[in-house]
N, CA, C and O atoms as a CHARMM CRD file, in Angstrom:
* protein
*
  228
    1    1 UNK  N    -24.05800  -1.05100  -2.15300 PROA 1      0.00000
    2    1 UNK  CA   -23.20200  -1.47400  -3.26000 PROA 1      0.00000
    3    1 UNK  C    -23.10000  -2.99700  -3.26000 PROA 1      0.00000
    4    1 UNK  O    -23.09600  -3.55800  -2.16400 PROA 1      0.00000
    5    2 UNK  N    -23.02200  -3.66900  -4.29100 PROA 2      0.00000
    6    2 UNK  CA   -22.85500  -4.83200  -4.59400 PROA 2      0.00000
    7    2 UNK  C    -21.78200  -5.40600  -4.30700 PROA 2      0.00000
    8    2 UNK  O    -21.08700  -4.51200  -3.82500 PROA 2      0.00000
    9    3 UNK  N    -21.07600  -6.56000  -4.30100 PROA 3      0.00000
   10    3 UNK  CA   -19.96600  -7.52000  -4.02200 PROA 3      0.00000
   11    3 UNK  C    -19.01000  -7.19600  -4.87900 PROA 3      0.00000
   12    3 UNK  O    -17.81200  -7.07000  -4.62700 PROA 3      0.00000
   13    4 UNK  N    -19.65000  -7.03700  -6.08100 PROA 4      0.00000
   14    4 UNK  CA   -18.77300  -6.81600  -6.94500 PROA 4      0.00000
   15    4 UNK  C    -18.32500  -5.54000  -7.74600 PROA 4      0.00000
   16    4 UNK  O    -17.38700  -5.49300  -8.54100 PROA 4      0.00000
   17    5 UNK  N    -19.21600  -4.45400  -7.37200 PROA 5      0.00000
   18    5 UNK  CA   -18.35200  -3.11000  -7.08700 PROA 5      0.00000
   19    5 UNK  C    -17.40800  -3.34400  -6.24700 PROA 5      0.00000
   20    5 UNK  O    -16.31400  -3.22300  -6.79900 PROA 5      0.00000
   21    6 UNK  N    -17.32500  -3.66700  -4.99500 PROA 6      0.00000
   22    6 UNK  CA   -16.49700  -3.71100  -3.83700 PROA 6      0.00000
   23    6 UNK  C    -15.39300  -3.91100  -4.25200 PROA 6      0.00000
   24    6 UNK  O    -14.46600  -3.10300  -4.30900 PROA 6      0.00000
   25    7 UNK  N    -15.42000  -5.58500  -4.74500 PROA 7      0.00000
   26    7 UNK  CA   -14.44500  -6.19900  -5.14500 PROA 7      0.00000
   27    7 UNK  C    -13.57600  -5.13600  -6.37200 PROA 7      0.00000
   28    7 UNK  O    -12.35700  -4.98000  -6.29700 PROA 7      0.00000
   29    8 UNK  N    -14.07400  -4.74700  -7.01300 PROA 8      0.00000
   30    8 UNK  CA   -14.00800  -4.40400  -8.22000 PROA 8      0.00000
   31    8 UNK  C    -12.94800  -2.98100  -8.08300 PROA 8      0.00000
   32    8 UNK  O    -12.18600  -2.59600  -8.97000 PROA 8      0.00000
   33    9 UNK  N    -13.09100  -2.49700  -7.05200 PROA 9      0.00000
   34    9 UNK  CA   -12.90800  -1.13200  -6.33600 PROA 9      0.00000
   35    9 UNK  C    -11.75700  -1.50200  -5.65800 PROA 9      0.00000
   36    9 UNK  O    -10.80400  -0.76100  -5.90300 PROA 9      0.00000
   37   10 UNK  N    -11.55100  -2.34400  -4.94000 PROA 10     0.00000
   38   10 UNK  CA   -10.32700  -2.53300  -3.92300 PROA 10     0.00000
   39   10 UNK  C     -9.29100  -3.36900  -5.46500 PROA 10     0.00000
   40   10 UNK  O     -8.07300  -3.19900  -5.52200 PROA 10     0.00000
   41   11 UNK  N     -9.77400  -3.90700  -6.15700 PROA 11     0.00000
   42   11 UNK  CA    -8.79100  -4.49800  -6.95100 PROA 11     0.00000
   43   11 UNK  C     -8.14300  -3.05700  -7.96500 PROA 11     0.00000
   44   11 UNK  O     -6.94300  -2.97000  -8.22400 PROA 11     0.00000
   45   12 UNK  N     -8.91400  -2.28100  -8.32000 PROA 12     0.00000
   46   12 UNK  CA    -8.31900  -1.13600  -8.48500 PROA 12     0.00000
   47   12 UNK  C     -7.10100  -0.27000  -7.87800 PROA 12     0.00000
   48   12 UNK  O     -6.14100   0.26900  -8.42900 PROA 12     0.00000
   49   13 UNK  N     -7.46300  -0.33500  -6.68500 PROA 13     0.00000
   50   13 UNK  CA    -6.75500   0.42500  -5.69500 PROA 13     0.00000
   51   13 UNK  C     -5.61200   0.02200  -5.58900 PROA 13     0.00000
   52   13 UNK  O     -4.62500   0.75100  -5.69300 PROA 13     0.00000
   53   14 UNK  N     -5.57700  -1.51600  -5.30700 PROA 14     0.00000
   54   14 UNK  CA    -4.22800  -2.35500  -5.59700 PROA 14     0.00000
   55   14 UNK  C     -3.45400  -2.02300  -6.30800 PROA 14     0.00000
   56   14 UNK  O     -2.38700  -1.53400  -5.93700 PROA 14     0.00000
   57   15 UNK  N     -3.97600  -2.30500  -8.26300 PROA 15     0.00000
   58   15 UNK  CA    -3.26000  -2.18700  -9.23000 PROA 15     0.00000
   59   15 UNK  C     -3.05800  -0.95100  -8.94600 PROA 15     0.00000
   60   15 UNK  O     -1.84400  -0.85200  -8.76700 PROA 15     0.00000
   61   16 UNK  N     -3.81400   0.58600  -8.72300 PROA 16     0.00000
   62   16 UNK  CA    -3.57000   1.75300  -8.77400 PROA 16     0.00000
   63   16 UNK  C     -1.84800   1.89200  -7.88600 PROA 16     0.00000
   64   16 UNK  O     -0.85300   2.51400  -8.25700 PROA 16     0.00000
   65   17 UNK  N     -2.04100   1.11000  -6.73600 PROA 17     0.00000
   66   17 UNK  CA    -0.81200   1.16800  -5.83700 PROA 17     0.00000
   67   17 UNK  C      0.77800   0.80500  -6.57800 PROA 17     0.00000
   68   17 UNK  O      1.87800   1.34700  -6.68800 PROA 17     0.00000
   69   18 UNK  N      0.10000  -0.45400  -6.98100 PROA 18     0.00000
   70   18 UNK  CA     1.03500  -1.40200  -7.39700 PROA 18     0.00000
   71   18 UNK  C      2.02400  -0.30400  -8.93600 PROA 18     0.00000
   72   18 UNK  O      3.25200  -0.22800  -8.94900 PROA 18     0.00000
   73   19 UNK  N      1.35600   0.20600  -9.74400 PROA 19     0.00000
   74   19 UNK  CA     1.92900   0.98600 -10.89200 PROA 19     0.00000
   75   19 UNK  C      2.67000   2.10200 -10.37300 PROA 19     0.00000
   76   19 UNK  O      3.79900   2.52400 -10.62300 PROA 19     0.00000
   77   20 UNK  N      1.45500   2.60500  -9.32300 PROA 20     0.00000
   78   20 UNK  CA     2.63200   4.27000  -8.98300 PROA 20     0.00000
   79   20 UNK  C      4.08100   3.70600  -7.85200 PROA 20     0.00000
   80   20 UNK  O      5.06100   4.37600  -7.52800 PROA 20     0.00000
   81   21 UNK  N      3.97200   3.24500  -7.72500 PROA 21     0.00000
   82   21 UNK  CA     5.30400   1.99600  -7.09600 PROA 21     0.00000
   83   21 UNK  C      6.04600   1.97200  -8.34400 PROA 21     0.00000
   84   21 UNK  O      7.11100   2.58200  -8.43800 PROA 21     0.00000
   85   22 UNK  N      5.71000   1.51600  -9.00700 PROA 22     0.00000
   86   22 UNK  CA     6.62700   0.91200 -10.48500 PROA 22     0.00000
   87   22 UNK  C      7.14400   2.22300 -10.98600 PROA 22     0.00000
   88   22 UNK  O      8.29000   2.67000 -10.95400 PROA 22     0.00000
   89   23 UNK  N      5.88600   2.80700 -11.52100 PROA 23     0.00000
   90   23 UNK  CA     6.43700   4.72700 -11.56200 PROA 23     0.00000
   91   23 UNK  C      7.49100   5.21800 -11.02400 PROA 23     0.00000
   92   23 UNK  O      8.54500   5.47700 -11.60400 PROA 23     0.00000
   93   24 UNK  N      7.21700   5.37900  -9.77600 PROA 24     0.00000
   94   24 UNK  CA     8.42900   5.81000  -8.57800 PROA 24     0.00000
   95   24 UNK  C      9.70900   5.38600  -8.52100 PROA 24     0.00000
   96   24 UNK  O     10.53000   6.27400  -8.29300 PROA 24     0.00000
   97   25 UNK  N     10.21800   4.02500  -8.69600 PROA 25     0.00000
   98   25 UNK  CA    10.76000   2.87200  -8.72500 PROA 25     0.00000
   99   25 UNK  C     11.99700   3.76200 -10.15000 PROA 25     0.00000
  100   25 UNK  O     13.06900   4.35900 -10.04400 PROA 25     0.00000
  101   26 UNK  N     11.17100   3.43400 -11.25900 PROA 26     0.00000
  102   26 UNK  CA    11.73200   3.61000 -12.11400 PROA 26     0.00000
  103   26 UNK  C     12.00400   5.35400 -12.67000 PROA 26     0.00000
  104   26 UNK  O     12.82200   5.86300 -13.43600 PROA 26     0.00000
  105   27 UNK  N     11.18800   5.74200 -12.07800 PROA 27     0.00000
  106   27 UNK  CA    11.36400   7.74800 -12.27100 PROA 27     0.00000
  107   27 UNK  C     12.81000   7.75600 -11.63200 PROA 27     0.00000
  108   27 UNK  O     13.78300   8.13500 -12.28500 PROA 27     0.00000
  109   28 UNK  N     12.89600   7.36200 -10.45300 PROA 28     0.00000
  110   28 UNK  CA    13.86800   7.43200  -9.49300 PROA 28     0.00000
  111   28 UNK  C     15.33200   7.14900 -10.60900 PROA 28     0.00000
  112   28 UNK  O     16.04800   7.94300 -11.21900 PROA 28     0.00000
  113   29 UNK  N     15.33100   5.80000 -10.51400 PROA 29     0.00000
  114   29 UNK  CA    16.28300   5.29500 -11.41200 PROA 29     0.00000
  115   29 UNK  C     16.67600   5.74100 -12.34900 PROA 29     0.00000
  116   29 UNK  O     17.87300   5.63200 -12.61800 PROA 29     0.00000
  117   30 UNK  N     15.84600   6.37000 -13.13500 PROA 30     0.00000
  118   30 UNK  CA    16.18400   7.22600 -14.74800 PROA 30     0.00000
  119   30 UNK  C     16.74900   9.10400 -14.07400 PROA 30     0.00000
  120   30 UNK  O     17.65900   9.86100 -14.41400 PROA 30     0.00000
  121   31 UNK  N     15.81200   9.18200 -13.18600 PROA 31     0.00000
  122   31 UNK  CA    16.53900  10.51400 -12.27300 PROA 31     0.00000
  123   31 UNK  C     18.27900  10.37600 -12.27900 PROA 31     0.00000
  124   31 UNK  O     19.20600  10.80700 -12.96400 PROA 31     0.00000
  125   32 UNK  N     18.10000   9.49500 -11.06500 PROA 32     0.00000
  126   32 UNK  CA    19.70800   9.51200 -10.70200 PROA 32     0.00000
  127   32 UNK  C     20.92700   9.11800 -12.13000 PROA 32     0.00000
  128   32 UNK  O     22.08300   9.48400 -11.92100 PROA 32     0.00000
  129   33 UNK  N     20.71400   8.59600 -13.13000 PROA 33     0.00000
  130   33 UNK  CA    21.33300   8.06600 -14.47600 PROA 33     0.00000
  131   33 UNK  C     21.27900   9.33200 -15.04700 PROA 33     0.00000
  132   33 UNK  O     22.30500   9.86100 -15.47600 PROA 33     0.00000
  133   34 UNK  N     19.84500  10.05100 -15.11700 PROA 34     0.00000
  134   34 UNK  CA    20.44500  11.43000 -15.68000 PROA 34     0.00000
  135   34 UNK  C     21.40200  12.58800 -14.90400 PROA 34     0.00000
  136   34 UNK  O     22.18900  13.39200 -15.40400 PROA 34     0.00000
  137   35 UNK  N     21.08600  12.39700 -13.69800 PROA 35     0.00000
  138   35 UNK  CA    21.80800  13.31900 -12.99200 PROA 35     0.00000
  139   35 UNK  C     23.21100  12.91300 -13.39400 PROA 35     0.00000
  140   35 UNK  O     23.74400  13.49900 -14.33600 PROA 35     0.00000
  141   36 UNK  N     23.81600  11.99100 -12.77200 PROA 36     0.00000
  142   36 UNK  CA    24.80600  11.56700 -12.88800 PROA 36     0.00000
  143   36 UNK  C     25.29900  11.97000 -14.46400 PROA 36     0.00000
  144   36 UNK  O     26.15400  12.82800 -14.68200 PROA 36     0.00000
  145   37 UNK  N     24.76500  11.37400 -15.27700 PROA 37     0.00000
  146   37 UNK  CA    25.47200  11.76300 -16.68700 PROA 37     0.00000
  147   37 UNK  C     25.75200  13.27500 -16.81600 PROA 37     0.00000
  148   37 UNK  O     26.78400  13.73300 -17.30700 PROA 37     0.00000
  149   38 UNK  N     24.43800  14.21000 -16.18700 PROA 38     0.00000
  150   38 UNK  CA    25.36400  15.25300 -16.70300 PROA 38     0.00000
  151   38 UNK  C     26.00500  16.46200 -15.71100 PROA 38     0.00000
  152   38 UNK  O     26.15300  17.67500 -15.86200 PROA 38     0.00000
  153   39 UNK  N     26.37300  15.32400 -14.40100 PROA 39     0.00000
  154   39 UNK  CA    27.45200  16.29100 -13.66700 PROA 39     0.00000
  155   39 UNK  C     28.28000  15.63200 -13.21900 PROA 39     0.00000
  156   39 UNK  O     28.10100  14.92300 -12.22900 PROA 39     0.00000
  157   40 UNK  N     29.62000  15.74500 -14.00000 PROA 40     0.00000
  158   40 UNK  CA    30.94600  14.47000 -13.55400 PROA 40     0.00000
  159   40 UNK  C     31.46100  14.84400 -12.05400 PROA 40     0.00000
  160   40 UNK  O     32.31700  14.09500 -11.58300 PROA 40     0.00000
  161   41 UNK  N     30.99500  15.97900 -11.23600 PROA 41     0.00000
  162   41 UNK  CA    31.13700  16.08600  -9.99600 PROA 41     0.00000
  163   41 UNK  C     30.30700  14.84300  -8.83900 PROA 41     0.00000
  164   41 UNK  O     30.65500  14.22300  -7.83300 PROA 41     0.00000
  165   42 UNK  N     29.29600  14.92900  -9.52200 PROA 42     0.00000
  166   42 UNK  CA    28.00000  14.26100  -8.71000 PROA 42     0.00000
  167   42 UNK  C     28.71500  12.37600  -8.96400 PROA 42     0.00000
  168   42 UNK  O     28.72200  11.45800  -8.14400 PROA 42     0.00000
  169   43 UNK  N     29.29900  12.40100 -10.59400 PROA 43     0.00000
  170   43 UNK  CA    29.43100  10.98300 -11.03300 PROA 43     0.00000
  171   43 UNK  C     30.95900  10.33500  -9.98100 PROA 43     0.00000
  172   43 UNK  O     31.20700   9.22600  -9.50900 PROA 43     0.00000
  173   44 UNK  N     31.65100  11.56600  -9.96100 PROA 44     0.00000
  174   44 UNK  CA    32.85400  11.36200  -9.19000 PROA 44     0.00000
  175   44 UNK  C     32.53300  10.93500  -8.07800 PROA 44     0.00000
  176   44 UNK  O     33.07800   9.86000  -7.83200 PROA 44     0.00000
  177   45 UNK  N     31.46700  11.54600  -6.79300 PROA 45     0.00000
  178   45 UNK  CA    31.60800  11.00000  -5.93400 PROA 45     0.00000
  179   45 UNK  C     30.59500  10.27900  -5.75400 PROA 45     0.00000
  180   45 UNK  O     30.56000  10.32200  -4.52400 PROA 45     0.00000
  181   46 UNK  N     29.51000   9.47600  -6.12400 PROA 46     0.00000
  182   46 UNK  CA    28.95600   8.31600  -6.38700 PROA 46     0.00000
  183   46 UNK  C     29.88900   7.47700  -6.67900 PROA 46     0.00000
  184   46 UNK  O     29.73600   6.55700  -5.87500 PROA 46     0.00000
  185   47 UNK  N     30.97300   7.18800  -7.50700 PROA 47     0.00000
  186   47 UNK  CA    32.03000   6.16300  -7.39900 PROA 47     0.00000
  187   47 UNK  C     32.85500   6.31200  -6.29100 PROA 47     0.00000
  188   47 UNK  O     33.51600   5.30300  -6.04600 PROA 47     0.00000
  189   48 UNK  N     33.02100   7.25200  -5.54600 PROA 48     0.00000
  190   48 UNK  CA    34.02100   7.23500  -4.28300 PROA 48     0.00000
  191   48 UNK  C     32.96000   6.43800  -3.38300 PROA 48     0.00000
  192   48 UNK  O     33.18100   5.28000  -3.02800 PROA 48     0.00000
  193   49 UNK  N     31.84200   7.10300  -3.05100 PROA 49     0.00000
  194   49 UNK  CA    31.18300   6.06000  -2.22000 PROA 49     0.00000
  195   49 UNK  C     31.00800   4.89800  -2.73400 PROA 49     0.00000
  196   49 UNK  O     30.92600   4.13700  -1.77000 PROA 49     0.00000
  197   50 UNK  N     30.91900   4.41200  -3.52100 PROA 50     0.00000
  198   50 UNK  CA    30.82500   3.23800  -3.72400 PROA 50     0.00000
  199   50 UNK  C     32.02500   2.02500  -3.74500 PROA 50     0.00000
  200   50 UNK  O     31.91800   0.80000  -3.81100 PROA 50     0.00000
  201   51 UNK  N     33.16100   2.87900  -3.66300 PROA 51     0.00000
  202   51 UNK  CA    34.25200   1.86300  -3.85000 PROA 51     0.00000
  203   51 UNK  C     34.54000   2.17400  -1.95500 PROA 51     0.00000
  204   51 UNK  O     35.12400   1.23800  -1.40900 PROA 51     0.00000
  205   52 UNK  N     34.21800   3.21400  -1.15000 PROA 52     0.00000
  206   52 UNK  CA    33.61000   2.69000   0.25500 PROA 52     0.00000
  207   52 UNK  C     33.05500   1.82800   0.79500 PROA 52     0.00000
  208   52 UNK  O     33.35700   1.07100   1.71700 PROA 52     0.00000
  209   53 UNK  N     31.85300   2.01100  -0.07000 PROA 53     0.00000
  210   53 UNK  CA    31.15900   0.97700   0.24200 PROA 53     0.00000
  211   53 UNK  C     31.69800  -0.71100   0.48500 PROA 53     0.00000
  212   53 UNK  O     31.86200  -1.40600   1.48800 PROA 53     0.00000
  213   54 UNK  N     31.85500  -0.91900  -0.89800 PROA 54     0.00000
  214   54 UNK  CA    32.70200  -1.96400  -1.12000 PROA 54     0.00000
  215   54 UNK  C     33.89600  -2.26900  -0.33900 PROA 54     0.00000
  216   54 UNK  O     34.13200  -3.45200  -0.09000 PROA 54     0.00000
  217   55 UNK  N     34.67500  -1.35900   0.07600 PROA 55     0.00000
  218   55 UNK  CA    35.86200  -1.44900   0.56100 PROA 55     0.00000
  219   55 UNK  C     34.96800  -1.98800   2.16900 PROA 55     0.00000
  220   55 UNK  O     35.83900  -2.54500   2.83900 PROA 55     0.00000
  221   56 UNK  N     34.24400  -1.99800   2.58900 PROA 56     0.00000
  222   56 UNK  CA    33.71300  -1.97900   3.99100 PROA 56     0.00000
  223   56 UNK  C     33.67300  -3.13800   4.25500 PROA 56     0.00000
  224   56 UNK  O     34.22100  -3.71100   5.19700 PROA 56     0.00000
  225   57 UNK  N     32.62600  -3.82700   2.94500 PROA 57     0.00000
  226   57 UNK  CA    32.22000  -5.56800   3.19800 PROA 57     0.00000
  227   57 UNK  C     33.35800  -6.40100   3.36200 PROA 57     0.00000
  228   57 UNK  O     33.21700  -7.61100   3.54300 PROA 57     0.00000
């Protein structure tokens, strides 16, 4: 193979990495926003921990 398959191939792989990261990242994020919206149990205690949290620092 040439230099620039090589090249060409690992720069793929990168970007390939780099998006399903971003994917993940943001699936995640839109996950937990939906969860939360539609169970005020789940939303309740996500604000208890968090005002824990806070209360800690």
């Amino acid at each position: 193979m040439s230099e620039e398959v090589v090249l060409g191939f690992a720069v793929g792989v990168v970007v390939a990495g780099v998006v399903l990261l971003v994917l993940d990242i943001v699936g995640t994020w839109v996950l937990e926003h939906l969860v939360l919206h539609l169970s005020p149990a789940l939303r309740e205690r996500a604000r208890r921990e968090r005002e824990q949290d806070e209360s800690e620092e």
